[in-house]
TINU-748355 format. One record per residue (C-alpha): x, y, z; residue number from 1. Coordinates in nm, 3 decimals, padded with zeros to 5 digits. Last residue first. Layout:
px,py,pz,pos
X,Y,Z,NUM
...
This chain:
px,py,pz,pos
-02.035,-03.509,-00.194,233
-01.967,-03.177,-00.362,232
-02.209,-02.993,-00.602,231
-02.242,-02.851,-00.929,230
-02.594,-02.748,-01.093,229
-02.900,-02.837,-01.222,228
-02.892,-02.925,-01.625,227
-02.672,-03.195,-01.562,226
-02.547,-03.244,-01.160,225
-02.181,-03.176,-01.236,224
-01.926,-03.271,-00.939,223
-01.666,-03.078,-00.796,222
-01.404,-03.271,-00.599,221
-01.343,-03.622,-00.831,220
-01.454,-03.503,-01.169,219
-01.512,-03.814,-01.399,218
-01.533,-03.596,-01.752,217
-01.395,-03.269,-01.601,216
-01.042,-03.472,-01.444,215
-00.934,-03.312,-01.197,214
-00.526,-03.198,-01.154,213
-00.646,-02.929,-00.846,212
-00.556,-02.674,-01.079,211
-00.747,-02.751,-01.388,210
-01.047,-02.844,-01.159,209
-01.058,-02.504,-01.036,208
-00.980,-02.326,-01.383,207
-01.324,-02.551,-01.547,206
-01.497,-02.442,-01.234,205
-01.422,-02.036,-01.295,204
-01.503,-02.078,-01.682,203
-01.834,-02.189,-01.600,202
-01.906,-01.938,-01.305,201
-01.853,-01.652,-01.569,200
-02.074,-01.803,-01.856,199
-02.271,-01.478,-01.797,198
-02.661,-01.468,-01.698,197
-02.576,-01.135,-01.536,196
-02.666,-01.305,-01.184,195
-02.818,-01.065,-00.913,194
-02.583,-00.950,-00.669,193
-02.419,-01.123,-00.351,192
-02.097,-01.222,-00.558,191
-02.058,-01.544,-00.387,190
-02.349,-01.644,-00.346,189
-02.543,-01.498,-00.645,188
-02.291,-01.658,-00.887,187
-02.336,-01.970,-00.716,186
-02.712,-02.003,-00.710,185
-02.713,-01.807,-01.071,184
-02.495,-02.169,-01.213,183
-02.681,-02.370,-01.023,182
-02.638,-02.536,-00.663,181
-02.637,-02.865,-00.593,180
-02.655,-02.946,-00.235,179
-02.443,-03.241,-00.152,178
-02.225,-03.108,00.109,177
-02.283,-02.751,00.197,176
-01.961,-02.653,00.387,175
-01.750,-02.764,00.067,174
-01.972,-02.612,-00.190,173
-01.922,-02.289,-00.062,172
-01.609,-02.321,00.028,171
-01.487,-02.417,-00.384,170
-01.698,-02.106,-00.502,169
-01.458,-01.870,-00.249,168
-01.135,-02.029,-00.331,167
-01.248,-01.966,-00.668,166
-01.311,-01.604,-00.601,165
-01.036,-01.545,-00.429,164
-00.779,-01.674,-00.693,163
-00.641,-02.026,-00.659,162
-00.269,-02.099,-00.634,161
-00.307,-02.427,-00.446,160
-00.086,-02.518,-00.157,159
00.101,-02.820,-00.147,158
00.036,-03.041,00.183,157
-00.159,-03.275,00.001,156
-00.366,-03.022,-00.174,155
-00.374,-02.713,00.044,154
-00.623,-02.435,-00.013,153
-00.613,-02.075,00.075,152
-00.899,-01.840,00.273,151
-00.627,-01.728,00.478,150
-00.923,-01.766,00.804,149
-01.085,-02.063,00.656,148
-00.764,-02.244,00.541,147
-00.930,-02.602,00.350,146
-00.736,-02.863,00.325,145
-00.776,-03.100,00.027,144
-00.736,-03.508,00.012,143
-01.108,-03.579,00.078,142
-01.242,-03.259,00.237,141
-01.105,-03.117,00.502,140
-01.185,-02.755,00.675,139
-00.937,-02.557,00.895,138
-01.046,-02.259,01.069,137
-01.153,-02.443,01.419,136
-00.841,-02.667,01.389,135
-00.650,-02.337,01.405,134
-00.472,-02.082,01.188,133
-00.314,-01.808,01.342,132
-00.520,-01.420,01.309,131
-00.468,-01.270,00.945,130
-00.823,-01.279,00.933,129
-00.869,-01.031,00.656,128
-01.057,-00.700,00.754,127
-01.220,-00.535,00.458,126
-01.033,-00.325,00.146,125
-00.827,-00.619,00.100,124
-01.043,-00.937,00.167,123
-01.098,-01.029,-00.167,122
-01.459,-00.968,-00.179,121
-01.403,-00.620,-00.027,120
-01.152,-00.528,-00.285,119
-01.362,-00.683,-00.566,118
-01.711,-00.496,-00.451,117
-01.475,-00.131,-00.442,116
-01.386,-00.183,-00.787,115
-01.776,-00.275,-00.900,114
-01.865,00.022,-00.735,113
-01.606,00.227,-00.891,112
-01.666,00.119,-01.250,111
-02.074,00.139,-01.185,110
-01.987,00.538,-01.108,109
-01.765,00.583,-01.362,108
-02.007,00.386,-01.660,107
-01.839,00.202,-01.909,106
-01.823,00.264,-02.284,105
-01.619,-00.023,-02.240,104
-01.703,-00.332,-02.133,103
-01.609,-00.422,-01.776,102
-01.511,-00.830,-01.710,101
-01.457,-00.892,-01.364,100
-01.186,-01.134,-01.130,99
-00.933,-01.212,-01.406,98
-00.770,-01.571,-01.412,97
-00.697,-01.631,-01.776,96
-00.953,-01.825,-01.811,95
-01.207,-01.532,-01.701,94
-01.038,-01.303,-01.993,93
-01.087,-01.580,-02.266,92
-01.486,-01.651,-02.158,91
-01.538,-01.273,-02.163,90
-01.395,-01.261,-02.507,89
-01.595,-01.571,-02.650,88
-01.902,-01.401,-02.528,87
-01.868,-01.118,-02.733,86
-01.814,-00.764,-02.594,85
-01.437,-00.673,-02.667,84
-01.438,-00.292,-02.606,83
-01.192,-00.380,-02.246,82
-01.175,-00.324,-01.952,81
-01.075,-00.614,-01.796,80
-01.001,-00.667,-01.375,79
-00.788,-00.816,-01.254,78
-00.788,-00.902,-00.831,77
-00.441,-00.957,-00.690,76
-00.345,-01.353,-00.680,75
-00.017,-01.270,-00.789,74
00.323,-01.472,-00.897,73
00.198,-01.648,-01.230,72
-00.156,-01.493,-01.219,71
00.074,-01.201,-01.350,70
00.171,-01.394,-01.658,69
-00.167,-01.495,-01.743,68
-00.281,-01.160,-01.697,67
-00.022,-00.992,-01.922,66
-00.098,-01.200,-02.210,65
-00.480,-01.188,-02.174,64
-00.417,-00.750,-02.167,63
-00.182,-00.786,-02.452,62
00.155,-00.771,-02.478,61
00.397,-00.513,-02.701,60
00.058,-00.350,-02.850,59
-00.246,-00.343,-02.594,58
-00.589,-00.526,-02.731,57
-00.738,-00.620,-02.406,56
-00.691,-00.302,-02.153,55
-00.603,-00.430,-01.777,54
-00.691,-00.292,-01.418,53
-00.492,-00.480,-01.128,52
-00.570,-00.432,-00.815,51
-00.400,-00.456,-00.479,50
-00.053,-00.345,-00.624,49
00.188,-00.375,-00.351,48
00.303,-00.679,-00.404,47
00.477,-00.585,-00.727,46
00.373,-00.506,-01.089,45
00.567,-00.221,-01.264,44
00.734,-00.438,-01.512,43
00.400,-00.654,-01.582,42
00.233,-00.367,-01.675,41
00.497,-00.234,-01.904,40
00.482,-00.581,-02.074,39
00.075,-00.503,-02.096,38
00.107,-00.170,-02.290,37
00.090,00.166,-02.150,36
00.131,00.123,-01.799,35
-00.010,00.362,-01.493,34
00.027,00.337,-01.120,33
-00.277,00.517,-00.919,32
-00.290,00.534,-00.523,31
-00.670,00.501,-00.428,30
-00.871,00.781,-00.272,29
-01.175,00.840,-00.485,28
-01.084,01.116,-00.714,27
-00.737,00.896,-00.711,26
-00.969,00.696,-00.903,25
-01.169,00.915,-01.121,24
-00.856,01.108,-01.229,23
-00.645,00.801,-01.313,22
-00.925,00.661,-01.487,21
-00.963,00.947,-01.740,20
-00.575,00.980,-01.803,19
-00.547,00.635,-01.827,18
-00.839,00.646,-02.108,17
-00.691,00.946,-02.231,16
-00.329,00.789,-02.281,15
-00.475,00.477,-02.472,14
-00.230,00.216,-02.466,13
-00.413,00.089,-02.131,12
-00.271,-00.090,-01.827,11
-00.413,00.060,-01.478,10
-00.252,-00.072,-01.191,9
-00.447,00.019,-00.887,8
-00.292,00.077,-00.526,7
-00.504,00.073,-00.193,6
-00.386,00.349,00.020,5
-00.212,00.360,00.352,4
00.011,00.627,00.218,3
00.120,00.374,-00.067,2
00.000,00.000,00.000,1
């Protein structure tokens, strides 16, 4: 943090864009670093950054690039803003790892909101536990170890580099064994606003299983009730 504010890492090759964001932002208290392309991103990146705001279609390294490579050695929050609208684009940013998928023209106020809804959800501009671990905070299931207060996961005593929001999808299902819930039931849940009927949840269960070595056709953790949901047993 700078000055005991929350950084954001804007990446955009458009210098009014930055320009525009950078305003609006600091406008609102947070400590502004600016890139021009995604390599530039990537160079200015450190553990201070809380968020990360990425442009798609950046010369040098795009905004997918960059986000891949970040997910690498951050689990900041990333969010796209981007002109891309299709499906197929929202889809490609979520693999990649990113937390929210803006469109641009955007709105300021619905930018900050959403902004401010990431940082709480991931525990940065809230209180995270940072209180030691005990048996009370720890949660099993099968061969994974749940850290309620770190909100991290351990897979045979290696931990799991899952972003907060599928850390977050993963609980749920863990501390309600056997309940299916549907693609809106999770989205809902965990983002405690009405679903936007996005493939979002999709793409975050396909990266969960990826990293915990699952196979999707005979899933072992997260299971697929057809046409329903996904549950746990």
């Amino acid at each position: 943090m700078k000055n005991n504010k929350k950084c954001i890492l804007i990446a955009d090759d458009e210098t009014e864009i930055r320009e525009i964001l950078k305003m609006l932002l600091t406008g609102d208290g947070y400590h502004v670093l600016e890139a021009c392309n995604g390599k530039e991103a990537l160079e200015l990146s450190n553990e201070d950054v809380d968020l990360y705001i990425l442009d798609v279609n950046m010369p040098v390294m795009t905004g997918f690039m960059a986000a891949s490579e970040l997910r690498k050695t951050t689990q900041a929050p990333i969010i796209f803003l981007t002109a891309y609208s299709r499906e197929s684009d929202k889809i490609m940013g979520f693999s990649t790892g990113a937390d929210d998928y803006i469109v641009k023209p955007f709105s300021n106020g619905e930018l900050l909101m959403r902004i401010k809804a990431i940082l709480r959800r991931s525990g940065l501009s809230s209180s995270l536990s940072t209180e030691p671990s005990t048996p009370d905070h720890l949660l099993a299931f099968q061969d994974l170890m749940l850290d309620l207060n770190s909100k991290s996961i351990m897979k045979d005593g290696e931990m799991i580099p899952l972003t907060y929001t599928e850390y977050k999808i993963i609980e749920l299902l863990v501390t309600h064994k056997k309940k299916i819930y549907s693609l809106d039931n999770i989205y809902e849940s965990i983002w405690a606003e009405e679903a936007v009927g996005d493939s979002a949840i999709m793409v975050h269960i396909k990266n969960i299983r990826k990293k915990l070595g699952d196979d999707s056709r005979n899933p072992k953790y997260i299971k697929t009730a057809w046409g329903r949901g996904y549950y746990v047993d």
